[in-house]
VORO-69826 format. One line per field, with one value per residue (C-alpha): chain; x, z, y; residue in one letter. Coordinates in nm, 3 decimals, decimal comma. Each point is the difference from the previous one (the first is absolute). Layout:
N
ch = A  ...
east = X  ...
up = Z  ...
north = Y  ...
aa = a  ...
This chain:
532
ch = A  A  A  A  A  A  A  A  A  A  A  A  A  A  A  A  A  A  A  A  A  A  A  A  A  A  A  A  A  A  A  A  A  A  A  A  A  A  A  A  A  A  A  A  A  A  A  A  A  A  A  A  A  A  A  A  A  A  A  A  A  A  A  A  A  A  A  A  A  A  A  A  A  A  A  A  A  A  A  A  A  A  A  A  A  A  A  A  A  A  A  A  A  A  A  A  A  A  A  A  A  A  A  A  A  A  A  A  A  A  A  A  A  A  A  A  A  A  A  A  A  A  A  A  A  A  A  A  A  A  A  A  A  A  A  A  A  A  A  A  A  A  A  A  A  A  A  A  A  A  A  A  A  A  A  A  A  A  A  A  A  A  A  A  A  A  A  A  A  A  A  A  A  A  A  A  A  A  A  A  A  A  A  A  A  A  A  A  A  A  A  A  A  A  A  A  A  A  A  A  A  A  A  A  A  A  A  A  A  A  A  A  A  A  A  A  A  A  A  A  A  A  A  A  A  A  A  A  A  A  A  A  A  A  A  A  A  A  A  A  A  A  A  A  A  A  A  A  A  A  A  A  A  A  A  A  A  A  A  A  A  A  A  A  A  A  A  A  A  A  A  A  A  A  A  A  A  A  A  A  A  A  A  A  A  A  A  A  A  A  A  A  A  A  A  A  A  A  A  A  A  A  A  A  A  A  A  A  A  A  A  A  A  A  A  A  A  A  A  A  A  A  A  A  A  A  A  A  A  A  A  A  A  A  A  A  A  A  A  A  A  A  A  A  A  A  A  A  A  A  A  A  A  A  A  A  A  A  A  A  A  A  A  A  A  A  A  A  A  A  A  A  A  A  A  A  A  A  A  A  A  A  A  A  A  A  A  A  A  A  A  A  A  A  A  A  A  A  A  A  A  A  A  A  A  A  A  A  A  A  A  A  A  A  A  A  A  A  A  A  A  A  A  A  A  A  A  A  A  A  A  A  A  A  A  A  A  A  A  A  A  A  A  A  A  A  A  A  A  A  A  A  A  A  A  A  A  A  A  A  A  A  A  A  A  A  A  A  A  A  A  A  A  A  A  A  A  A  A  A  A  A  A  A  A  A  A  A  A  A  A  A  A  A  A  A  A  A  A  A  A  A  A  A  A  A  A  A  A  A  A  A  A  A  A  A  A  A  A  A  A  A  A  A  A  A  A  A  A  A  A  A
east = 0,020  -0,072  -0,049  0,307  0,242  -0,158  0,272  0,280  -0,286  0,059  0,374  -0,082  -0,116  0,164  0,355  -0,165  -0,058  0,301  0,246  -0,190  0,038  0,386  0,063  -0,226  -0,033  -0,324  0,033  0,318  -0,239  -0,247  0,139  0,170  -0,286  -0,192  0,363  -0,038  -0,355  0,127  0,302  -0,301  -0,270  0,288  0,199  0,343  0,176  -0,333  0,145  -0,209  -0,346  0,073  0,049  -0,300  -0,181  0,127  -0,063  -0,324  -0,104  0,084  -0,084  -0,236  -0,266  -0,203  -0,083  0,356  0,064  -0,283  0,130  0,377  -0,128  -0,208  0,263  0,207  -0,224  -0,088  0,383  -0,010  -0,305  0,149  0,354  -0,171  -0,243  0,338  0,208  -0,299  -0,016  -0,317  0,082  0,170  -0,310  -0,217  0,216  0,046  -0,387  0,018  0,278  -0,080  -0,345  0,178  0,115  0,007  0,129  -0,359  -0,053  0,331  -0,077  -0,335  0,155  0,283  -0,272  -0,237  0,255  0,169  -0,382  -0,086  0,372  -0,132  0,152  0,335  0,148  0,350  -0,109  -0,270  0,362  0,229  -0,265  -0,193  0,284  0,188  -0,283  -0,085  0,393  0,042  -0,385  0,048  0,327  -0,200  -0,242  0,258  -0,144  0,255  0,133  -0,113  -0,316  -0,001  0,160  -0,266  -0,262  0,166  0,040  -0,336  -0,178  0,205  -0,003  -0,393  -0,147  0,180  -0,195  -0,384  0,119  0,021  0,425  0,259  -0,118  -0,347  0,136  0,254  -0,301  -0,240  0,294  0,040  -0,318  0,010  0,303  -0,189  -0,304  0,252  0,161  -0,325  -0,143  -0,332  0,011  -0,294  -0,245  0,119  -0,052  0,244  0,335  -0,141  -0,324  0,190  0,229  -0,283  -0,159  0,319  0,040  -0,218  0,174  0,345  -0,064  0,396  0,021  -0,331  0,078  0,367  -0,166  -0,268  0,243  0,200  -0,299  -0,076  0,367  0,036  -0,325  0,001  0,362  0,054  0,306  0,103  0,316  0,328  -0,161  -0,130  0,359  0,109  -0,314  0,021  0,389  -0,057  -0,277  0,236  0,347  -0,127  0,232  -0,169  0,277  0,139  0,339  0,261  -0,257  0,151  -0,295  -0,023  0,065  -0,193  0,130  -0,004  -0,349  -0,063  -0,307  0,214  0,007  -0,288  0,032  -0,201  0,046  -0,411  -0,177  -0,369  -0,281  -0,119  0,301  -0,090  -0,340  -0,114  0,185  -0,094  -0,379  0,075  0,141  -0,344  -0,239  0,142  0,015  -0,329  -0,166  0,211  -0,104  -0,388  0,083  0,115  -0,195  -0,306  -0,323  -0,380  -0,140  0,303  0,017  0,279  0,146  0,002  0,143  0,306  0,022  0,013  0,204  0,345  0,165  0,352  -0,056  -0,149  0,321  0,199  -0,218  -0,015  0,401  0,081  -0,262  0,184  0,325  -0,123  -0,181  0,306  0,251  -0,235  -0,011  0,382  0,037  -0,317  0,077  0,345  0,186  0,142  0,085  -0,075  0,345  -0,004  -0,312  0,045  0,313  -0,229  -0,255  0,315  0,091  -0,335  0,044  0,329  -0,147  -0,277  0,306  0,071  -0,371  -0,073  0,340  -0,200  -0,337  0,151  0,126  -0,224  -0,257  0,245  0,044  -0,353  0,006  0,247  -0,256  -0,272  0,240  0,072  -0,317  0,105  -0,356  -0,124  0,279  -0,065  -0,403  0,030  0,195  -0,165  -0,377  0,047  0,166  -0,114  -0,376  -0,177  -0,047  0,400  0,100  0,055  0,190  0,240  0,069  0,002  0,324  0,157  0,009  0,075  0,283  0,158  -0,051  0,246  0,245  0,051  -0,097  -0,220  -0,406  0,005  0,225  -0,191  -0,360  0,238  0,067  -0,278  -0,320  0,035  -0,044  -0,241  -0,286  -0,010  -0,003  -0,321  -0,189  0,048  -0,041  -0,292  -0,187  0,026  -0,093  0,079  -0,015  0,261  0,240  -0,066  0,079  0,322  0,081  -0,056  0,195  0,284  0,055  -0,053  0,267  0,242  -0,029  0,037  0,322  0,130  -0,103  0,176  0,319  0,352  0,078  -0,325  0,042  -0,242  0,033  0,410  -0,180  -0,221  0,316  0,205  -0,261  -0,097  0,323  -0,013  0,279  -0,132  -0,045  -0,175  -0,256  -0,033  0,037  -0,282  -0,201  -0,070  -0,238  -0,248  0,058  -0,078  -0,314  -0,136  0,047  -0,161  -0,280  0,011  -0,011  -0,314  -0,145  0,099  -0,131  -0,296  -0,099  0,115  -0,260  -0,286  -0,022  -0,032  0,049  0,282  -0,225  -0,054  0,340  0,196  -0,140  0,034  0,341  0,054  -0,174  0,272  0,219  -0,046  -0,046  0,354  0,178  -0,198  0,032  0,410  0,088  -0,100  0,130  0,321  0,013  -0,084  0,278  0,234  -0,130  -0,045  -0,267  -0,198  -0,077  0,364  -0,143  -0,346  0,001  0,247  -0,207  -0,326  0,173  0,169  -0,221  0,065  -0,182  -0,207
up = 1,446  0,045  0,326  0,120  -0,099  0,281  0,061  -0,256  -0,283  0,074  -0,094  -0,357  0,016  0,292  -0,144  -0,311  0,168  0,221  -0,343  -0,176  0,293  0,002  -0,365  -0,139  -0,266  -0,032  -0,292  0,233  0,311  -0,137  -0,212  0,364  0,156  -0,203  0,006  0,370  0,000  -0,230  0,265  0,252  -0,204  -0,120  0,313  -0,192  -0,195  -0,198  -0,394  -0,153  0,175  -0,018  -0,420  0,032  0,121  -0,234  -0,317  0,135  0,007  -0,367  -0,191  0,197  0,047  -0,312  0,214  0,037  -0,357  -0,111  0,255  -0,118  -0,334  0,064  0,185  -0,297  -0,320  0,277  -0,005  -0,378  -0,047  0,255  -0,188  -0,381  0,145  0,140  -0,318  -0,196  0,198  0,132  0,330  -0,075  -0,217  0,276  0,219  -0,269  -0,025  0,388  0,043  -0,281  0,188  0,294  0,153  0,371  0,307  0,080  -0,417  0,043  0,324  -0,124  -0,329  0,185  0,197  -0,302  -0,223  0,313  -0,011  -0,393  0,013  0,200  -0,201  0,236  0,241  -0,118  -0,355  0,184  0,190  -0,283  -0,260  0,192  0,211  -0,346  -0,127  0,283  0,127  -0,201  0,016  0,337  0,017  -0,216  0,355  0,188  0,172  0,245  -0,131  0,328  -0,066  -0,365  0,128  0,288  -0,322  -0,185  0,314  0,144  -0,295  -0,185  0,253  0,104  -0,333  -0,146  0,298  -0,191  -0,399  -0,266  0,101  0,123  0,350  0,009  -0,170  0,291  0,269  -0,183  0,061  0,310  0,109  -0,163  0,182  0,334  -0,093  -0,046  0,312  0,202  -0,211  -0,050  -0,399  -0,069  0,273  -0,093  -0,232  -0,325  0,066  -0,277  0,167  0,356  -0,180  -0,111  0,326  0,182  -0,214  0,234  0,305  -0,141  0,211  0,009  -0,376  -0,058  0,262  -0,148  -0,365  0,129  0,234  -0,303  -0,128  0,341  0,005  -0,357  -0,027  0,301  -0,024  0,363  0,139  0,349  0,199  -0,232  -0,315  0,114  0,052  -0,320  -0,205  0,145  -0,073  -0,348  -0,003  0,130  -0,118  -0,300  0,098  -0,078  0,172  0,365  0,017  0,074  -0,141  -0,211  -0,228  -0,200  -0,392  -0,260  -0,052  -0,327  -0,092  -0,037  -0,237  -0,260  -0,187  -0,189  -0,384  -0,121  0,066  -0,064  0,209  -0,028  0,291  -0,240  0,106  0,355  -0,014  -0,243  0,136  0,354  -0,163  -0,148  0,355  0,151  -0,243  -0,009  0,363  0,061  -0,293  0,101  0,336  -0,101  -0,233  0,199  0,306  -0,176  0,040  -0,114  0,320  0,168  0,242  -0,014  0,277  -0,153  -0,300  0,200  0,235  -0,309  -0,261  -0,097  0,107  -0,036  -0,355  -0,066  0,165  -0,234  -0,347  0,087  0,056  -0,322  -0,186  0,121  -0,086  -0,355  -0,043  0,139  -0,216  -0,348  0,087  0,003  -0,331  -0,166  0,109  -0,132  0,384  0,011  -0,256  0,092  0,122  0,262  0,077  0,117  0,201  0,167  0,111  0,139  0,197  0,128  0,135  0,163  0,178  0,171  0,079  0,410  -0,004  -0,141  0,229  0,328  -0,095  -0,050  0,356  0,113  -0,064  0,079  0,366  -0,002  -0,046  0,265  0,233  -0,194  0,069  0,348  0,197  0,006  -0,001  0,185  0,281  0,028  -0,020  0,294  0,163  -0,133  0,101  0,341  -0,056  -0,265  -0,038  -0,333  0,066  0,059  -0,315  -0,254  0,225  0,082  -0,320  -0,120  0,198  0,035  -0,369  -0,003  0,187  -0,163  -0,335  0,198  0,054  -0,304  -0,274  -0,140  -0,067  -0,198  0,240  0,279  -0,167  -0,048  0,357  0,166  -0,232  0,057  0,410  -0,030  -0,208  0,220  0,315  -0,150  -0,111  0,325  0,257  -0,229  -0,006  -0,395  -0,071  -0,366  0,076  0,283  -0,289  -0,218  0,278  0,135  -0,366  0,012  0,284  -0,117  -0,295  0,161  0,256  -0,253  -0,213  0,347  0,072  -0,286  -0,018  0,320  -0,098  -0,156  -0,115  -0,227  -0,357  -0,102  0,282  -0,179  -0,353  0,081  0,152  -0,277  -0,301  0,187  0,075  0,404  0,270  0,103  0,375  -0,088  -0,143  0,216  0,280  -0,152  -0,072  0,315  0,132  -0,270  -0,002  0,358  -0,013  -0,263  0,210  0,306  -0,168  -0,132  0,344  0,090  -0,273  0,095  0,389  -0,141  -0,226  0,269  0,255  -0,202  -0,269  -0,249  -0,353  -0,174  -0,201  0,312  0,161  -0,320  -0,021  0,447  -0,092  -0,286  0,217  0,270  -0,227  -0,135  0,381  0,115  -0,308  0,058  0,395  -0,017  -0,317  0,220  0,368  -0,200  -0,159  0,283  0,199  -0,302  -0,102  -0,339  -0,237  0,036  -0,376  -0,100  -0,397  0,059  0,037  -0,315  -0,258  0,153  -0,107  -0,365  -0,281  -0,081  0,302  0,023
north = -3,295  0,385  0,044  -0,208  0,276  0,264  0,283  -0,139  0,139  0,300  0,013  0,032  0,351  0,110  -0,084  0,195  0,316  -0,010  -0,067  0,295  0,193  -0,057  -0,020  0,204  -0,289  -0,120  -0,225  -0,182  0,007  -0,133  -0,311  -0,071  0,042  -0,292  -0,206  0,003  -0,145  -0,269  -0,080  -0,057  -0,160  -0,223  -0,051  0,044  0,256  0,075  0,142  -0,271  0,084  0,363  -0,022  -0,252  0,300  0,253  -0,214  -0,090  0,328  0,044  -0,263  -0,201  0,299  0,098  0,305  0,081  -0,018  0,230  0,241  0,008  0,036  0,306  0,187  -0,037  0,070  0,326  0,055  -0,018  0,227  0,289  -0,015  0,037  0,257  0,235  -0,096  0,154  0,255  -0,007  0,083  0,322  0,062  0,016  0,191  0,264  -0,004  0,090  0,245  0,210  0,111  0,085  0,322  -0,019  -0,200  -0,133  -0,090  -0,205  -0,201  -0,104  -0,082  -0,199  -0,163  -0,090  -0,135  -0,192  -0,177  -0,027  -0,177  -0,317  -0,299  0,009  0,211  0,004  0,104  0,203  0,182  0,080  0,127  0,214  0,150  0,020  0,176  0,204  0,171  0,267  0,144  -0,037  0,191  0,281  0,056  -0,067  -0,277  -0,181  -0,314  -0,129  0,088  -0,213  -0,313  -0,013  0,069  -0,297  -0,268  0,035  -0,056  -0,250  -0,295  0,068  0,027  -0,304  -0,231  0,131  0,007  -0,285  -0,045  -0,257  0,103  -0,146  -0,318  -0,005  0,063  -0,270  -0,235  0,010  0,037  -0,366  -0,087  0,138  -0,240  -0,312  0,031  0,043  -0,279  0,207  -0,019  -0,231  0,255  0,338  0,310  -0,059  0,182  0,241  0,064  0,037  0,250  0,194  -0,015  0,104  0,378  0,196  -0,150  0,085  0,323  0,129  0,027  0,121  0,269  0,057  0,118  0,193  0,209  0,057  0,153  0,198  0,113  0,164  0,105  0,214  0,057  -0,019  -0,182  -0,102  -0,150  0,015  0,039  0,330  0,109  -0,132  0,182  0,274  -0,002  -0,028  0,256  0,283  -0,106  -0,160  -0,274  -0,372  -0,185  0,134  0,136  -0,285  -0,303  -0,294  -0,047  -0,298  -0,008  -0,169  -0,356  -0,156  -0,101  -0,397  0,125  0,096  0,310  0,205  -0,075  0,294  0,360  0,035  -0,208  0,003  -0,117  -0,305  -0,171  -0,014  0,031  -0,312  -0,279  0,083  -0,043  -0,288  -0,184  0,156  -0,104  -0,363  -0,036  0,069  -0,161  -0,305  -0,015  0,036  -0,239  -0,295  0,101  0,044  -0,266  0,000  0,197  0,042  0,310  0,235  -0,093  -0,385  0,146  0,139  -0,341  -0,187  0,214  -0,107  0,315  -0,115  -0,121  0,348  0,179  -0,240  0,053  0,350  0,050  -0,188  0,254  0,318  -0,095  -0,153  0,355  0,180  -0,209  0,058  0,371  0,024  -0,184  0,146  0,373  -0,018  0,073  -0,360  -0,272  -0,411  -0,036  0,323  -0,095  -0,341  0,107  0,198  -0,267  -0,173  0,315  -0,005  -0,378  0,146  0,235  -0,222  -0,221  0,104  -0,042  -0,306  -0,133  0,114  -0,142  -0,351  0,038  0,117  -0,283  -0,228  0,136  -0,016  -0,392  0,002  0,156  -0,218  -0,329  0,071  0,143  0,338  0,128  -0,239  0,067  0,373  -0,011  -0,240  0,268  0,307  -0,112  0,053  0,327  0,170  0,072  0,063  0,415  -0,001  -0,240  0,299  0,245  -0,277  -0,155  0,406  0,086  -0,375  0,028  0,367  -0,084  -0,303  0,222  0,308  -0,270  -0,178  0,262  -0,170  0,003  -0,352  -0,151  0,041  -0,113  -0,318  -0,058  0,175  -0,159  -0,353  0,059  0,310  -0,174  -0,337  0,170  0,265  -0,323  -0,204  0,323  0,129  -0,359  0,008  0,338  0,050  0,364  -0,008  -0,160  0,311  0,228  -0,219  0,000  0,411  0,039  -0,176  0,177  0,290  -0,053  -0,094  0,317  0,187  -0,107  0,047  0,365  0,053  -0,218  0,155  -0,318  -0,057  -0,032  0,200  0,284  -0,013  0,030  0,260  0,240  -0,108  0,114  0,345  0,043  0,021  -0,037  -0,354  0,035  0,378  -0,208  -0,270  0,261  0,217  -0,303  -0,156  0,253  -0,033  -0,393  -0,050  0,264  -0,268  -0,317  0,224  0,021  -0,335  -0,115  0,182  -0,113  -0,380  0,089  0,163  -0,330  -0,238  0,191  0,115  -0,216  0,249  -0,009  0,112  0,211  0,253  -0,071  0,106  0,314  0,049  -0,044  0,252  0,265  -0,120  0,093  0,290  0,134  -0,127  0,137  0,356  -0,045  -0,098  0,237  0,314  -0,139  -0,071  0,323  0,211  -0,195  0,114  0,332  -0,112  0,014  -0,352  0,015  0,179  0,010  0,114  0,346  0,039  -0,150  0,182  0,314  -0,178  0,035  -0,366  -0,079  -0,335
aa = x  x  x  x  x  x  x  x  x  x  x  x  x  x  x  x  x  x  x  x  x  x  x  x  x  x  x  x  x  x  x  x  x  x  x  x  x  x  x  x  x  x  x  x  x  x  x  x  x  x  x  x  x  x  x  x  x  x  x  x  x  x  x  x  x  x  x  x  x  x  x  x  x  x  x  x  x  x  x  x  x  x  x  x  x  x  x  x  x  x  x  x  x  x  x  x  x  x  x  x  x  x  x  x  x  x  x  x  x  x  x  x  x  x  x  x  x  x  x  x  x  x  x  x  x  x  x  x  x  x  x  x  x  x  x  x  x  x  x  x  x  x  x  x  x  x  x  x  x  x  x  x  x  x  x  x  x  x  x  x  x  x  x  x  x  x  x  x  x  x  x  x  x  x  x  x  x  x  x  x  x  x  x  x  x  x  x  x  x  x  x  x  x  x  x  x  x  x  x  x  x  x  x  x  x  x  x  x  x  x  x  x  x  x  x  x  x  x  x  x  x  x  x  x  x  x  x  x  x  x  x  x  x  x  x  x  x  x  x  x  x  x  x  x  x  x  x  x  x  x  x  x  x  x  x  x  x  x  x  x  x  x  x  x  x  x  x  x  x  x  x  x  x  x  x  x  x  x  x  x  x  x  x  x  x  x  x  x  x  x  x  x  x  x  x  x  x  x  x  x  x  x  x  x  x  x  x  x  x  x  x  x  x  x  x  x  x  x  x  x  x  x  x  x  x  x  x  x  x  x  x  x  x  x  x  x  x  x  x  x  x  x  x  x  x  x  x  x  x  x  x  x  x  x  x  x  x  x  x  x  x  x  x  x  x  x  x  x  x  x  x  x  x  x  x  x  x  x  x  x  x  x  x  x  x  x  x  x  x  x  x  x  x  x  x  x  x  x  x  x  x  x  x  x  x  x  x  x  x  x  x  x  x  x  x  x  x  x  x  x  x  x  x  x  x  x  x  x  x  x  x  x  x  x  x  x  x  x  x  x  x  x  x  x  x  x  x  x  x  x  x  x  x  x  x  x  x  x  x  x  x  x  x  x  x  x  x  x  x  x  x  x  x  x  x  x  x  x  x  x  x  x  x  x  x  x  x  x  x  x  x  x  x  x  x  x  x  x  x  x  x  x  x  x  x  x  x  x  x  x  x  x  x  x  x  x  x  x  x  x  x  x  x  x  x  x  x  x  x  x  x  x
């Protein structure tokens, strides 16, 4: 029945992309997007096969379930944790050791990492945090919401956080449309398999690091650092920066917030993740690697979600900050928050039975293998999805449309190499997170201006230099693997000394070309006795 849909199964996610494109909607896009595959699977107007889809993907996946359960006990956790006050503990921790523009950044950039259960949360609390001792250096607002963006998005793909659930998922979805389940790596293990492959976001946090450590700046951001460094003004003359919206988290209940309050329910979702995988992975003799085939990761995610919001919720009560009542309002707050992102994962594996239902994979792979070959694979998927991300705002969206086709067409071009899934899988998350560095109409990239308090398009503007430097060298990377064959554990390192050449090699072309200084802050704090 697959294969006698040829071209027509590829409406589905083109009319997806095109819609987002257009209305900047992706939820709407989307939803018509799998209503159109049910008009062609169905051969009439399609509502009922579309819902059938939709529901399906709720109720009839045990999978599923687990998955919109763990996003929002996460939700619950992260929303008692900033209630508490934990958040603003650690930041206080932070800021009140720093004294200098290069103390700030890495700060910014450590928090931005430690923060890694979800990048909106990630957004508001550490650019809340982080303004005003950024103002104090006078560090260019600019400069922050390019701290905040690029490590938000990136670090949420590696952490314990609704992201990976998202990625498992459709690395799932990617398996049941290729109808490779029964031969393959678990999703879990694929996911695993796929981190040192996700070369853009790798690159994007370590060139973070590269930036504020060596406080060296090129392209716009140069001209808006070294603006702030001589005018002391952390917003250009004439911007329209962004105010703080109202936060969804809540406000902080206690005016002394302590580090216990982050710091023991995020060990308690650790611990039980881990001892719950060993657990249900775990075999007389087995291996480590069995361990990890076999462990019941999901569960794990799901025990381990429930524990930090139970801790979170009996620290509130016990330590005096919130009663039962406030307490429980703010579990449900939590659930509201994870609401846009439950909304998109349901539609998202339901477009992916539409692709499943209609040969989608199967379509494009027999297109693709005569194309594509195995070396090229990553470096396409990285800017097909890069692109689709630009134009529709949208990392999750884009793993929705862009997974189901990526992972059939690595497994049939590759001859069933489970490691060409991982680095397909790699790519594609990479690509997504890309474009929506690069995009003004990203949520996050909005998020990020509004909570440092940037004109917008200054930060997208200032932005795009350092995003596409990352996916450069992402692209070696991919060329490099796809040539040599070498492992990641060489190539990863190739690519931070790529790095931290082009950032020393562009700062001073840049700053000659502007007679600037290409590190505007260095030479004031060599001479401040607060110097780092």
């Amino acid at each position: 029945m697959a294969s006698e849909f040829g071209a027509l199964s590829l409406v589905p996610p083109l009319v997806a992309i095109a819609l987002a494109i257009i209305t900047r909607r992706a939820l709407l896009s989307l939803f018509i997007g799998v209503w159109s595959g049910g008009i062609i699977a169905s051969g009439s107007l399609g509502i009922a096969q579309a819902f059938q889809w939709i529901v399906e993907a709720i109720g009839d996946d045990v999978f599923h379930a687990q998955i919109i359960v763990f996003v929002s006990l996460l939700g619950a956790g992260i929303a008692l944790i900033w209630r508490m006050g934990g958040s603003i503990a650690v930041a206080n921790y932070a800021t009140s050791r720093l004294d200098s523009h290069r103390k700030v950044g890495i700060a910014t950039w450590l928090l931005g990492m430690l923060w890694f259960f979800d990048d909106y949360a990630n957004t508001a609390i550490v650019g809340s945090s982080m303004k005003d001792i950024a103002d104090e250096v006078n560090m260019s607002r600019e400069k922050l919401a390019y701290l905040l963006d690029s490590t938000a998005a990136p670090v949420a793909t590696f952490g314990i956080s609704s992201w990976v659930a998202f990625q498992i998922s459709m690395i799932q979805t990617g398996y049941e449309a290729a109808g490779i389940t029964d031969v393959a790596p678990s999703a879990f293990l694929t996911f695993l398999r796929s981190i040192p492959y996700n070369l853009y976001c790798l690159f994007a946090l370590l060139l973070v690091g590269v930036v504020v450590i060596s406080r060296r700046d090129f392209g716009e951001m140069l001209d808006a650092e070294h603006r702030a460094q001589t005018t002391g003004k952390v917003n250009r003359d004439g911007a329209n920066p962004l105010q703080s919206m109202k936060d969804d988290l809540g406000s902080v209940e206690t005016e002394s917030p302590t580090l216990l309050t982050f710091l023991v329910p995020l060990a308690v979702l650790v611990v039980i993740v881990v001892v719950g995988a060993i657990q249900t992975g775990y075999s007389p003799g087995a291996s480590a690697l069995e361990v990890a085939e076999n462990a019941d990761f999901i569960g794990a995610l799901v025990w381990g979600s429930f524990g930090m919001a139970a801790t979170a919720l009996v620290l509130a009560i016990g330590l005096g900050i919130l009663d039962l009542a406030e307490g429980m309002e703010t579990v449900l707050d939590g659930f509201g928050i994870m609401l846009h992102a439950i909304a998109i994962l349901v539609l998202a594996w339901s477009i992916g039975a539409v692709a499943e239902a209609l040969g989608t994979g199967e379509y494009v792979t027999g297109i693709a293998q005569g194309l594509i070959t195995p070396t090229l694979l990553p470096i396409v998927i990285l800017f097909t999805a890069g692109f689709i991300s630009f134009s529709i705002g949208t990392s999750w969206g884009t793993m929705a449309i862009v997974t189901p086709i990526a992972i059939p067409v690595a497994w049939e071009i590759s001859g069933g190499s489970s490691e060409m899934l991982a680095v397909a899988t790699g790519a594609v998350f990479s690509g997504a997170i890309f474009g929506d560095h690069c995009s003004p109409i990203s949520d996050t990239t909005v998020l990020s201006s509004t909570f440092a308090g940037a004109d917008h398009i200054d930060h997208v503007r200032t932005q795009i230099y350092y995003a596409l430097t990352a996916a450069a060298v992402a692209t070696l990377g991919y060329l490099l693997y796809g040539l040599t064959g070498l492992s990641q554990i060489v190539l990863i390192p190739v690519g931070l000394v790529v790095l931290i050449t082009v950032v020393y090699a562009l700062s001073e072309l840049d700053s000659r070309r502007k007679n600037v200084s290409a590190s505007p802050f260095a030479a004031r704090e060599r001479d401040s006795p607060a110097d780092d």
